[in-house]
ChimeraX commands (.cxc) that place a marker at each C-alpha (Angstrom):
marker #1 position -187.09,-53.42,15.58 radius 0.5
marker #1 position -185.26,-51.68,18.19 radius 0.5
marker #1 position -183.29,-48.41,17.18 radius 0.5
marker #1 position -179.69,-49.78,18.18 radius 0.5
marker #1 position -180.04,-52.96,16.28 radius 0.5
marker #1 position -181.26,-51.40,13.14 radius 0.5
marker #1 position -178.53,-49.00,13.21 radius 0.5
marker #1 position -176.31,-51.80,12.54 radius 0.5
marker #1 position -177.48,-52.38,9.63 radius 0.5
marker #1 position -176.69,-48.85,8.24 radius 0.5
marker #1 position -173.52,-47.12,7.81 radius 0.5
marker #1 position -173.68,-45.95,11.29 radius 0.5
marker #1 position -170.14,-44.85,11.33 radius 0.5
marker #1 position -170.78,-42.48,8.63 radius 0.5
marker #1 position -173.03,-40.82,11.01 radius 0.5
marker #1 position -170.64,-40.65,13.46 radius 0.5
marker #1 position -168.04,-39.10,11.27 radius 0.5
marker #1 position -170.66,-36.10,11.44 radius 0.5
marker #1 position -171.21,-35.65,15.16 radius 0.5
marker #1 position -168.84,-32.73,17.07 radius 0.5
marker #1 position -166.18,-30.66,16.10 radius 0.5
marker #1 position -162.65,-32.18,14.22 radius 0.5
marker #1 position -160.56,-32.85,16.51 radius 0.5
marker #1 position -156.94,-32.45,16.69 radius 0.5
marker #1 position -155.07,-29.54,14.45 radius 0.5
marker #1 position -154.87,-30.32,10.66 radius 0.5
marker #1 position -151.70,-31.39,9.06 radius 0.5
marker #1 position -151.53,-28.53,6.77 radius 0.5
marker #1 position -151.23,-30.09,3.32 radius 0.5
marker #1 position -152.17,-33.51,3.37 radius 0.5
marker #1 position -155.22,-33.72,5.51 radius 0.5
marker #1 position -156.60,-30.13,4.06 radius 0.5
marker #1 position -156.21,-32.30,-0.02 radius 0.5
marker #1 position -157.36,-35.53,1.85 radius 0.5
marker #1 position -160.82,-33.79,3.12 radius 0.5
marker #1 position -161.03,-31.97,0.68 radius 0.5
marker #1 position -161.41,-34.95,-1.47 radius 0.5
marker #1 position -162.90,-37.22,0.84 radius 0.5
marker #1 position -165.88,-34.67,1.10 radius 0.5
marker #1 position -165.89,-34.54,-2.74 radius 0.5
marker #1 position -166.65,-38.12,-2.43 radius 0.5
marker #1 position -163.31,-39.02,-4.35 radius 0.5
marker #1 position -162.29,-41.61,-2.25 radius 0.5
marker #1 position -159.50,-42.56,-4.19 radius 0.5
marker #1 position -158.26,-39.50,-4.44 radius 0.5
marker #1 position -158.42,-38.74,-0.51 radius 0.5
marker #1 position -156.62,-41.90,0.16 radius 0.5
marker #1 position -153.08,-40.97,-0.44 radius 0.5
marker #1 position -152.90,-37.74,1.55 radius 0.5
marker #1 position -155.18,-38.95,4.04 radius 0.5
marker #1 position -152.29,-41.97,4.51 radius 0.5
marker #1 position -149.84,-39.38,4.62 radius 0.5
marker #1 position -151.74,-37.32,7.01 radius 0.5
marker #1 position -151.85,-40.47,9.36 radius 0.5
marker #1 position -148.70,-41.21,8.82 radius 0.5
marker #1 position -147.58,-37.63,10.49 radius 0.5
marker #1 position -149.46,-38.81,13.57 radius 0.5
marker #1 position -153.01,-36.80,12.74 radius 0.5
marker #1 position -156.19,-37.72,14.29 radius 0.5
marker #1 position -158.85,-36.82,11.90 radius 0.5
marker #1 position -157.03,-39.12,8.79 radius 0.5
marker #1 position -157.01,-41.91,11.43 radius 0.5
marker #1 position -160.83,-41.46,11.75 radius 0.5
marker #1 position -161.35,-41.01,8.08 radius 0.5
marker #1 position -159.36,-44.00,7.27 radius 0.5
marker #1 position -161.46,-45.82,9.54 radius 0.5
marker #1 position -164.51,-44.45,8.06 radius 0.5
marker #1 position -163.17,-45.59,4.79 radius 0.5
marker #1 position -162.09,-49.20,5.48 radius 0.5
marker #1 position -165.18,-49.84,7.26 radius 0.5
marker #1 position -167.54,-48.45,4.02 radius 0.5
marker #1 position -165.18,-49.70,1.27 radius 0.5
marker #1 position -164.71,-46.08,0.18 radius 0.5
marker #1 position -161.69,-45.79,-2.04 radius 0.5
marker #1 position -160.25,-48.69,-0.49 radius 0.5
marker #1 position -161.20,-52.83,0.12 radius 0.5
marker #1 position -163.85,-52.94,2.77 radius 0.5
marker #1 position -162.14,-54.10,5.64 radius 0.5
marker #1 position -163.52,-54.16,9.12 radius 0.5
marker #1 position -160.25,-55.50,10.76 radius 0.5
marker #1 position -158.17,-52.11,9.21 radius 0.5
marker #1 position -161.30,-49.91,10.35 radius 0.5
marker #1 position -161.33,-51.08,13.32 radius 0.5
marker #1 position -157.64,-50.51,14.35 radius 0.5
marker #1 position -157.37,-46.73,12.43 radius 0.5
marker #1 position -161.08,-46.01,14.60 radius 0.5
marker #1 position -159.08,-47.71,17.91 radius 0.5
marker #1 position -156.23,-45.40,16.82 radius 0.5
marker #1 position -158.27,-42.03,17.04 radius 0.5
marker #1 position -160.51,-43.22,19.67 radius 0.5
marker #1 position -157.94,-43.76,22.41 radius 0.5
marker #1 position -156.86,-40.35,21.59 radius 0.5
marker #1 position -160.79,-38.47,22.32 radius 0.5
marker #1 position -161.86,-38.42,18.90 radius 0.5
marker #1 position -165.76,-38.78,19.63 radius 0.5
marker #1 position -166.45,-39.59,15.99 radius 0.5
marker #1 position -164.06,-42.63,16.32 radius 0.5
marker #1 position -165.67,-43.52,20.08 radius 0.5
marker #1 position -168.64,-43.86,18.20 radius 0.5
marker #1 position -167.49,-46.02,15.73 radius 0.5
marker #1 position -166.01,-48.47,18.10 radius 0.5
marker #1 position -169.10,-48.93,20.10 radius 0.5
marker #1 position -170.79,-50.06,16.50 radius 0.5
marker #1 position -167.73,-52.56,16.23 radius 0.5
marker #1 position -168.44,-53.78,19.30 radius 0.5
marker #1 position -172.32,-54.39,19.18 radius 0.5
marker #1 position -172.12,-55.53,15.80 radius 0.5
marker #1 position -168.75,-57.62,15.53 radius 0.5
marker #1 position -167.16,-55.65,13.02 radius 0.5
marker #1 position -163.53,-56.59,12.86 radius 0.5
marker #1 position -163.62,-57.13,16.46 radius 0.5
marker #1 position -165.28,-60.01,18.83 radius 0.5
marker #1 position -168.74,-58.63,19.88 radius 0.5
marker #1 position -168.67,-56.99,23.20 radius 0.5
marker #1 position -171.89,-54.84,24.63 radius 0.5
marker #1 position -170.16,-54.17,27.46 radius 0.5
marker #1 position -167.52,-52.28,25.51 radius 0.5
marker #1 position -169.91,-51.02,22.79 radius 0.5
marker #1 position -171.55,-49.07,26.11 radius 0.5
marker #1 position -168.22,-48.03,27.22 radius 0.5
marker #1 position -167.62,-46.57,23.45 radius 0.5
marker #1 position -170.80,-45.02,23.16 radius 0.5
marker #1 position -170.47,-43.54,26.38 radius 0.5
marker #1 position -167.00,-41.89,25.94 radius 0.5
marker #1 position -168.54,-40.19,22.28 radius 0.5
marker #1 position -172.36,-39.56,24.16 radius 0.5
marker #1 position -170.02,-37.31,27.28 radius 0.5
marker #1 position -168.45,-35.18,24.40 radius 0.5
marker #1 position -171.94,-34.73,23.15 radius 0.5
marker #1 position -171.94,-37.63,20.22 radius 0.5
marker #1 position -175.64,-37.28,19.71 radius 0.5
marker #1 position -175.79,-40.84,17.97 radius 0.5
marker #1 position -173.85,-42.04,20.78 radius 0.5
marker #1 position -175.83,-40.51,22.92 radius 0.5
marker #1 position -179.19,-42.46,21.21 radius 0.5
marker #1 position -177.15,-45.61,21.05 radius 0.5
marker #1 position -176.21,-45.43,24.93 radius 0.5
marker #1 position -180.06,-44.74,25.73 radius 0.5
marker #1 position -180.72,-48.27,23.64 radius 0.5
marker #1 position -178.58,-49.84,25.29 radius 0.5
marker #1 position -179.78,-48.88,28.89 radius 0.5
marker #1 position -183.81,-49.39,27.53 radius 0.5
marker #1 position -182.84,-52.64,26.58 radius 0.5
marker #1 position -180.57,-53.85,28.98 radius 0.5
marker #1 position -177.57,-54.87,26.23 radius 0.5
marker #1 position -174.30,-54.33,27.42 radius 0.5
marker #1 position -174.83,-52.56,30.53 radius 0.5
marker #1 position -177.98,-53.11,33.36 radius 0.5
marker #1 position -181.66,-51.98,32.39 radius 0.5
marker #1 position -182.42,-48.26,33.63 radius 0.5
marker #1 position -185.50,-46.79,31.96 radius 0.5
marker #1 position -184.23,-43.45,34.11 radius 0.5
marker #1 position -180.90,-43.50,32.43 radius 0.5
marker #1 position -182.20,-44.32,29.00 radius 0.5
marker #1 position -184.60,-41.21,29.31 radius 0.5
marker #1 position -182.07,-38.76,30.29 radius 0.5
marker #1 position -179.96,-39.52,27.76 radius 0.5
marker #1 position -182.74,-39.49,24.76 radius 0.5
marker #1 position -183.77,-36.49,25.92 radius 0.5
marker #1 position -179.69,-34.97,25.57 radius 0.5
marker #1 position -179.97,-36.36,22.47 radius 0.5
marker #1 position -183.39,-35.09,21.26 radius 0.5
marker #1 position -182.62,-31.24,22.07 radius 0.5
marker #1 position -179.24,-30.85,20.13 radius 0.5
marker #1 position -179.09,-28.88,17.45 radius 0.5
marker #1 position -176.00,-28.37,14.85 radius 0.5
marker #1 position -173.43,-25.45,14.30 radius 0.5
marker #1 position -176.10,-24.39,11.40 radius 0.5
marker #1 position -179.19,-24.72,13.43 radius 0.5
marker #1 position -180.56,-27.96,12.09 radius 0.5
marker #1 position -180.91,-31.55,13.76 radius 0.5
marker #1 position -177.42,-33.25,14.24 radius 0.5
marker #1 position -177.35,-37.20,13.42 radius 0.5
marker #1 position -179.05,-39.09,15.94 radius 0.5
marker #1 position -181.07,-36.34,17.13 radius 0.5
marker #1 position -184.80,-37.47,15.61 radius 0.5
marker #1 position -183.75,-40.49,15.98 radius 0.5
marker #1 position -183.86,-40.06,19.78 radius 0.5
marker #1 position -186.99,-38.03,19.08 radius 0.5
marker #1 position -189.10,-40.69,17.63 radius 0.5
marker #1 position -187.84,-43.10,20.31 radius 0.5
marker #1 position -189.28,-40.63,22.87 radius 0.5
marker #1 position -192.09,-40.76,20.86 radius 0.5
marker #1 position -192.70,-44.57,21.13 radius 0.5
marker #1 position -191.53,-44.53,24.88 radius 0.5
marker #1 position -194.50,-42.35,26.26 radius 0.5
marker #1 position -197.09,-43.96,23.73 radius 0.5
marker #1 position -195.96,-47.13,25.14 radius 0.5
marker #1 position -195.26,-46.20,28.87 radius 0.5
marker #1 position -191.90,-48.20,28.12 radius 0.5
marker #1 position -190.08,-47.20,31.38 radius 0.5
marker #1 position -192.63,-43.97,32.10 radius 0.5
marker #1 position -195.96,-42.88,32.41 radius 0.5
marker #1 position -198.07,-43.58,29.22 radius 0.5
marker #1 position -198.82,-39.79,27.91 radius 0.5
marker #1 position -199.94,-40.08,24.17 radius 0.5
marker #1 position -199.99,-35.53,24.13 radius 0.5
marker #1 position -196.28,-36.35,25.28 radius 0.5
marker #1 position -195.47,-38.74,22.89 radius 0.5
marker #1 position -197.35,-37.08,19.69 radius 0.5
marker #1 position -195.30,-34.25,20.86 radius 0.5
marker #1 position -192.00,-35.80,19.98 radius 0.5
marker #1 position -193.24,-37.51,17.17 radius 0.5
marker #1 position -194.12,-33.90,15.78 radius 0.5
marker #1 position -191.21,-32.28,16.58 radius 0.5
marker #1 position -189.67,-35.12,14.38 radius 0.5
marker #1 position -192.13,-35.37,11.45 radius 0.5
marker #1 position -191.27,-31.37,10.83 radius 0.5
marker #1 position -188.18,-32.70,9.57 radius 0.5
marker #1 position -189.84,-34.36,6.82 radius 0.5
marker #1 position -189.11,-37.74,7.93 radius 0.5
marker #1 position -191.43,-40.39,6.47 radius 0.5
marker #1 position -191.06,-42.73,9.39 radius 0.5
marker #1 position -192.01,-40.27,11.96 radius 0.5
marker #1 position -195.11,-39.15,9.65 radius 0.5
marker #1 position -196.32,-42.25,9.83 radius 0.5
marker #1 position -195.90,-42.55,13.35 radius 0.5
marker #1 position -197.63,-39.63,14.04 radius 0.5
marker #1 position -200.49,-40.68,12.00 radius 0.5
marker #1 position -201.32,-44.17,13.86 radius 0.5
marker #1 position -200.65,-42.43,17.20 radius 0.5
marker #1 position -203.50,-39.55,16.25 radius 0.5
marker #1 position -205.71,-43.05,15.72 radius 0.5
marker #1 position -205.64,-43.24,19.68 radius 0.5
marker #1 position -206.34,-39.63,20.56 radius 0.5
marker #1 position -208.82,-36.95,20.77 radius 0.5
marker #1 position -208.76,-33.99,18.83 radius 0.5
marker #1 position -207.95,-31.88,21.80 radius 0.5
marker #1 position -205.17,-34.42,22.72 radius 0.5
marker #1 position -203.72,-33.79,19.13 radius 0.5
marker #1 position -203.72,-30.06,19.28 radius 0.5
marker #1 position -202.19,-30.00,22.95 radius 0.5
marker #1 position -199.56,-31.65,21.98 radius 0.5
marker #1 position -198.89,-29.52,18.68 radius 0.5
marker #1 position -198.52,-26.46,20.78 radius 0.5
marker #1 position -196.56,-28.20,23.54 radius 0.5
marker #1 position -193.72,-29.19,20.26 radius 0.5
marker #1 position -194.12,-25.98,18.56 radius 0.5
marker #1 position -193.37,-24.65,22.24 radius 0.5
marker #1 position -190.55,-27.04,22.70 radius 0.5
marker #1 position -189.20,-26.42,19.30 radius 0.5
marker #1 position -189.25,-22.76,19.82 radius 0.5
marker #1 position -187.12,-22.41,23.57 radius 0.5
marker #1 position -184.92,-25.53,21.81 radius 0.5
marker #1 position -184.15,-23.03,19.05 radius 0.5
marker #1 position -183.65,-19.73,21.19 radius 0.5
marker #1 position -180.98,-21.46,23.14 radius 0.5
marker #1 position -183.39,-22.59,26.12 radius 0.5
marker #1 position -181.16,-24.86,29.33 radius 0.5
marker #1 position -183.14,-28.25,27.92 radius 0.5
marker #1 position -181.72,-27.72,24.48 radius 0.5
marker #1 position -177.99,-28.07,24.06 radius 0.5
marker #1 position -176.31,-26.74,21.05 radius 0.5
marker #1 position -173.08,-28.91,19.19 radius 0.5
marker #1 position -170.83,-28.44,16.33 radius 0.5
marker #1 position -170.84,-30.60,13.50 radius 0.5
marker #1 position -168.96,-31.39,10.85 radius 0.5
marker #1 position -169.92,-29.70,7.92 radius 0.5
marker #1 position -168.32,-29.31,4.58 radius 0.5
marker #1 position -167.46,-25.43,5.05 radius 0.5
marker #1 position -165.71,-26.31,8.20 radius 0.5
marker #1 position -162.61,-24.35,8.47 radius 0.5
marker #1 position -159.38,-26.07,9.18 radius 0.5
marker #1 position -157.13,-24.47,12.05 radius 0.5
marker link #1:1,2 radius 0.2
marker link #1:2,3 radius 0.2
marker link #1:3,4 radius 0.2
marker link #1:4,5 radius 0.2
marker link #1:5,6 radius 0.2
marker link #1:6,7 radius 0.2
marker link #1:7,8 radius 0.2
marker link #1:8,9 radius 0.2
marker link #1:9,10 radius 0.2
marker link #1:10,11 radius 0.2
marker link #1:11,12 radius 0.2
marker link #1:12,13 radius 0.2
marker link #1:13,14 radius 0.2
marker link #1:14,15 radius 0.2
marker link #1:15,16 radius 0.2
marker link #1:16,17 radius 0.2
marker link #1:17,18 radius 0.2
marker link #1:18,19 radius 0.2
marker link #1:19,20 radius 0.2
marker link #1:20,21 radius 0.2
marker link #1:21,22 radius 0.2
marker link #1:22,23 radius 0.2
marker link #1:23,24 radius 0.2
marker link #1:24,25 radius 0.2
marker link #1:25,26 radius 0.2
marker link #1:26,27 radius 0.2
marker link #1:27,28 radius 0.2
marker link #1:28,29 radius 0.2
marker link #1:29,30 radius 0.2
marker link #1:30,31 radius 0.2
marker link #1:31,32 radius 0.2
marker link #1:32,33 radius 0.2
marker link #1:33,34 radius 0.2
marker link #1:34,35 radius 0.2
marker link #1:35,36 radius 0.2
marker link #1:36,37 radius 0.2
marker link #1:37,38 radius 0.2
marker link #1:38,39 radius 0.2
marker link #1:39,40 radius 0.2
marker link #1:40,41 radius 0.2
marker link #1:41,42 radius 0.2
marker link #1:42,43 radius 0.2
marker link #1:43,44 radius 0.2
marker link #1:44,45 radius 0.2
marker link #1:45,46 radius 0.2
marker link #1:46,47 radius 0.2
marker link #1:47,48 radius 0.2
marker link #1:48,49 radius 0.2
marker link #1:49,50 radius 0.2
marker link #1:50,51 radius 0.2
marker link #1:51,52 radius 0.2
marker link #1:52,53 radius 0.2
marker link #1:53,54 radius 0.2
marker link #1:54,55 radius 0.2
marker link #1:55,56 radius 0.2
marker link #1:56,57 radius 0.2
marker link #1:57,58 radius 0.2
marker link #1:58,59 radius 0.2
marker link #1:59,60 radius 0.2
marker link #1:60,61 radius 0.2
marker link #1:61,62 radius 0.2
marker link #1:62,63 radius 0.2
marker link #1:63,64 radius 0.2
marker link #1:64,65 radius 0.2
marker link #1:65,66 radius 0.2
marker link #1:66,67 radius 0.2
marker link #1:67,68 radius 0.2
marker link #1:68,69 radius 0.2
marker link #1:69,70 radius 0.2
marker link #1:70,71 radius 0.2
marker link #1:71,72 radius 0.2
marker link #1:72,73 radius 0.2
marker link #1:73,74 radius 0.2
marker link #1:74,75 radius 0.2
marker link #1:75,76 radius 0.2
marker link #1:76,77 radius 0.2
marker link #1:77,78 radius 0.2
marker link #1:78,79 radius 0.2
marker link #1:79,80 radius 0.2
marker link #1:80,81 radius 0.2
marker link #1:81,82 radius 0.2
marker link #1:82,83 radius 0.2
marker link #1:83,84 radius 0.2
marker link #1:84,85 radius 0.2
marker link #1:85,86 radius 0.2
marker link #1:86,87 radius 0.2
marker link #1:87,88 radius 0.2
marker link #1:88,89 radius 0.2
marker link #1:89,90 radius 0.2
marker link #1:90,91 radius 0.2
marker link #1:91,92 radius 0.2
marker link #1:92,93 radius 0.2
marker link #1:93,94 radius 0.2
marker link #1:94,95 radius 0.2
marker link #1:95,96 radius 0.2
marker link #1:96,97 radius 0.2
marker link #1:97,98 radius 0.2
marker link #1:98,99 radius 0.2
marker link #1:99,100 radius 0.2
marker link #1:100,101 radius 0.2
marker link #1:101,102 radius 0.2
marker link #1:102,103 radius 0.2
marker link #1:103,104 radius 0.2
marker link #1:104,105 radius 0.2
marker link #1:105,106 radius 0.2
marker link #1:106,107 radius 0.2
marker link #1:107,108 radius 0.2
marker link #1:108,109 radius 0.2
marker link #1:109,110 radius 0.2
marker link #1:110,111 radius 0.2
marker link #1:111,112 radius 0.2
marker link #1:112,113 radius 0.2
marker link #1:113,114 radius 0.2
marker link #1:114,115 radius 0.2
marker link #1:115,116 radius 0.2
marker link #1:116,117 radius 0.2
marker link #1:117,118 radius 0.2
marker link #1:118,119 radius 0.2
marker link #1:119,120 radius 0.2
marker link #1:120,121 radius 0.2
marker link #1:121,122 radius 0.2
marker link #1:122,123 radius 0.2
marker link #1:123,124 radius 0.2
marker link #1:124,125 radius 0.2
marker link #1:125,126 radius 0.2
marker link #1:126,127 radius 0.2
marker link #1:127,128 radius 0.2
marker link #1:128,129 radius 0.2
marker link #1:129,130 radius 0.2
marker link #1:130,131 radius 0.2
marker link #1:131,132 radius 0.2
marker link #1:132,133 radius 0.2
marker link #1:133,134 radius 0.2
marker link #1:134,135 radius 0.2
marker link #1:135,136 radius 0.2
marker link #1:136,137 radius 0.2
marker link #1:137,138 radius 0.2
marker link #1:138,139 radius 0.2
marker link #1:139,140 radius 0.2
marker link #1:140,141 radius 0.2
marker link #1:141,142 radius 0.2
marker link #1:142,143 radius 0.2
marker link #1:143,144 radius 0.2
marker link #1:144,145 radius 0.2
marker link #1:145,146 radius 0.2
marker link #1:146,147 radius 0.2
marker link #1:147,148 radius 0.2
marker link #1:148,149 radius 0.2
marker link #1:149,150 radius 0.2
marker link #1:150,151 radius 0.2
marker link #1:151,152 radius 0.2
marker link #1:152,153 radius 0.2
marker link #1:153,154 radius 0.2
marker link #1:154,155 radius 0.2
marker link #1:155,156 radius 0.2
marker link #1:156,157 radius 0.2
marker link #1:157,158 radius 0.2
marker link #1:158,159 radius 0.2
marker link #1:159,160 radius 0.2
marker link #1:160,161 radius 0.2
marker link #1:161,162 radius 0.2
marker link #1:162,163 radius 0.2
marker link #1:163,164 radius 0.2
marker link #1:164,165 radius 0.2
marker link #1:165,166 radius 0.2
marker link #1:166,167 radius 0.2
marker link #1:167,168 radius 0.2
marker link #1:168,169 radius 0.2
marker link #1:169,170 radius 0.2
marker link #1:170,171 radius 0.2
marker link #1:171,172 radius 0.2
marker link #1:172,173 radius 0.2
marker link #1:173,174 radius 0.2
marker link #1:174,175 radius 0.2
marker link #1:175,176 radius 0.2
marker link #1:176,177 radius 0.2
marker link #1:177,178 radius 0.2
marker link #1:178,179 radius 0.2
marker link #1:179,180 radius 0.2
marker link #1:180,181 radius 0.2
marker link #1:181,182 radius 0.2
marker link #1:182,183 radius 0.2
marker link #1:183,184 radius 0.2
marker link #1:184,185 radius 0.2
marker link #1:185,186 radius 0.2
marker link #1:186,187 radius 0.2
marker link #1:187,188 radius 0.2
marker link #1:188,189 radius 0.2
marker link #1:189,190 radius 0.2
marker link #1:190,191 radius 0.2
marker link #1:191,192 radius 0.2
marker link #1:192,193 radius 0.2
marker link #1:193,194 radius 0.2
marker link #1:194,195 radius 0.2
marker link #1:195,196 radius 0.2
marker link #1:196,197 radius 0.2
marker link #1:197,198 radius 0.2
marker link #1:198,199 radius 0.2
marker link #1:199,200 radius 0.2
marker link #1:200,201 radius 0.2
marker link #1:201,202 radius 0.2
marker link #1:202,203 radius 0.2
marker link #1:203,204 radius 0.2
marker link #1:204,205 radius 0.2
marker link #1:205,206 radius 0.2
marker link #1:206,207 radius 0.2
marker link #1:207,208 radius 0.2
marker link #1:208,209 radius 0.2
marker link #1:209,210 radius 0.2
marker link #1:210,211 radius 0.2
marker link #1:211,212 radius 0.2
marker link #1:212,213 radius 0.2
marker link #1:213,214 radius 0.2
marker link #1:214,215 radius 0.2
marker link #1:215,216 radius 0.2
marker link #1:216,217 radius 0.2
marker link #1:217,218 radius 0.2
marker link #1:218,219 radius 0.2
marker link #1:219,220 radius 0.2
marker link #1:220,221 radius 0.2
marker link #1:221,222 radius 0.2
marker link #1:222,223 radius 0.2
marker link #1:223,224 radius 0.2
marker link #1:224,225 radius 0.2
marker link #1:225,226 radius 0.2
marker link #1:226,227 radius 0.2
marker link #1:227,228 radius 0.2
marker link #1:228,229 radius 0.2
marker link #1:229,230 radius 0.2
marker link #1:230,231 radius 0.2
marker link #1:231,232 radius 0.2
marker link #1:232,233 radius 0.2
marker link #1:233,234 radius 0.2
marker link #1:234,235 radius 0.2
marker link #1:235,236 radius 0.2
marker link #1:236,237 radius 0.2
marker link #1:237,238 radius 0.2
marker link #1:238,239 radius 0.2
marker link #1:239,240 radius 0.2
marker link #1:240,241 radius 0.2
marker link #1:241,242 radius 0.2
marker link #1:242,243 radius 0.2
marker link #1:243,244 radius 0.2
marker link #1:244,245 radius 0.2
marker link #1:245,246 radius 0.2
marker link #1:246,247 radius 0.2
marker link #1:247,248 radius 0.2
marker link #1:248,249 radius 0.2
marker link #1:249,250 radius 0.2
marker link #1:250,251 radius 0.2
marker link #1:251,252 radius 0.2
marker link #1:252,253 radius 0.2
marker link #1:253,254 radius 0.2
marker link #1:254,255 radius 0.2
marker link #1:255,256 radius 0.2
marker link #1:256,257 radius 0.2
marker link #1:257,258 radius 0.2
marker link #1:258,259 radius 0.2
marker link #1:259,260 radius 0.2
marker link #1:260,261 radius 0.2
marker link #1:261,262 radius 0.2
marker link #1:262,263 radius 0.2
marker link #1:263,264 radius 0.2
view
């Protein structure tokens, strides 16, 4: 199944509430107690603050309150109430929020299903660097949903999404995602050349994070290739992996949200 569409059946917007740095400046008390708790998974808890936080006109509780009424964390699920808190933050650049709204949109979440605004969502996060967004906007142009087929811009913005890596050094949401879809693209030739050394190159750069999926990907692709094939392509990912890693112009570095962040 394709990548966007089984997105939606995940709690996509909890990715999203990981990609880029918070936005906005913190409401002092409340939102510090409200993430706080929120990241201590005490939903409840966060709730109150997080309201109050809102309340006082802050960004980031809009988002989380979102977040929260679209999981049913600490709260009723409801998709309507996520929607308008995610509307809320988005309007105002929040790229985690942008994200979430395209994911309303494609899947009808509290909202009337729209591609062409899921695209324009997706796009708004994907420009501030939304790595998921970025993958989801790349789907969308593969496929044709929402905005018109272009197997050039799907590929460009894959590739943004497959060389991010996170404050820490590790693979932002999204990213292997937009790995393994390289991956399928050039064993494929969906939209480029067919290059199986290309393609079991992105499907090793993903595998090394452990990833089942992209194991096993990696394992039915070596069924079409030579052994010489195989180990090109190993030294063309540890290559890539290497100049992604030492801060190389393909691979562009984000910040994440991580629990450590520190609130300004």
């Amino acid at each position: 199944m394709h990548s966007l569409f089984r997105a939606l059946h995940t709690s996509v917007v909890s990715i999203c509430l990981a990609l880029s740095a918070w936005t906005g400046v913190a409401h002092a008390g409340d939102i510090e107690d409200g993430m706080r708790r929120y990241l201590e998974k005490d939903f409840a808890a966060a709730l109150e603050p997080l309201r109050k936080a809102a309340e006082s006109g802050n960004p980031v509780a809009w988002e989380l309150l979102g977040e929260m009424y679209f999981r049913g964390a600490g709260v009723e699920r409801n998709f309507q109430a996520a929607f308008l808190w995610h509307l809320r933050a988005g309007v105002r650049g929040n790229a985690r929020a942008q994200c979430a709204l395209g994911v309303h949109y494609i899947g009808g979440y509290g909202v009337g299903r729209d591609d062409q605004q899921a695209a324009t969502w997706f796009r708004k996060a994907a420009q501030q660097g939304n790595a998921l967004a970025q993958m989801n906007l790349a789907d969308m142009y593969h496929a044709g949903v929402g905005v018109k087929q272009d197997y050039a811009q799907a590929l460009s913005w894959y590739l943004k999404a497959a060389g991010q890596l996170s404050a820490n050094g590790g693979d932002a949401p999204g990213v292997v995602g937009a790995q393994i879809r390289l991956g399928e693209i050039y064993a494929e030739g969906e939209g480029v050349a067919q290059d199986v050394v290309e393609a079991y190159k992105w499907i090793s750069v993903a595998a090394a994070t452990g990833l089942d999926l992209a194991k096993a990907r990696g394992t039915a692709l070596e069924a079409r290739m030579t052994a010489q094939q195989v180990a090109k392509a190993q030294v063309l990912a540890a290559d890539w992996s290497k100049a992604r890693r030492a801060g190389s112009p393909d691979a562009s570095r984000i910040e994440t949200w991580q629990a450590s962040v520190e609130l300004r």
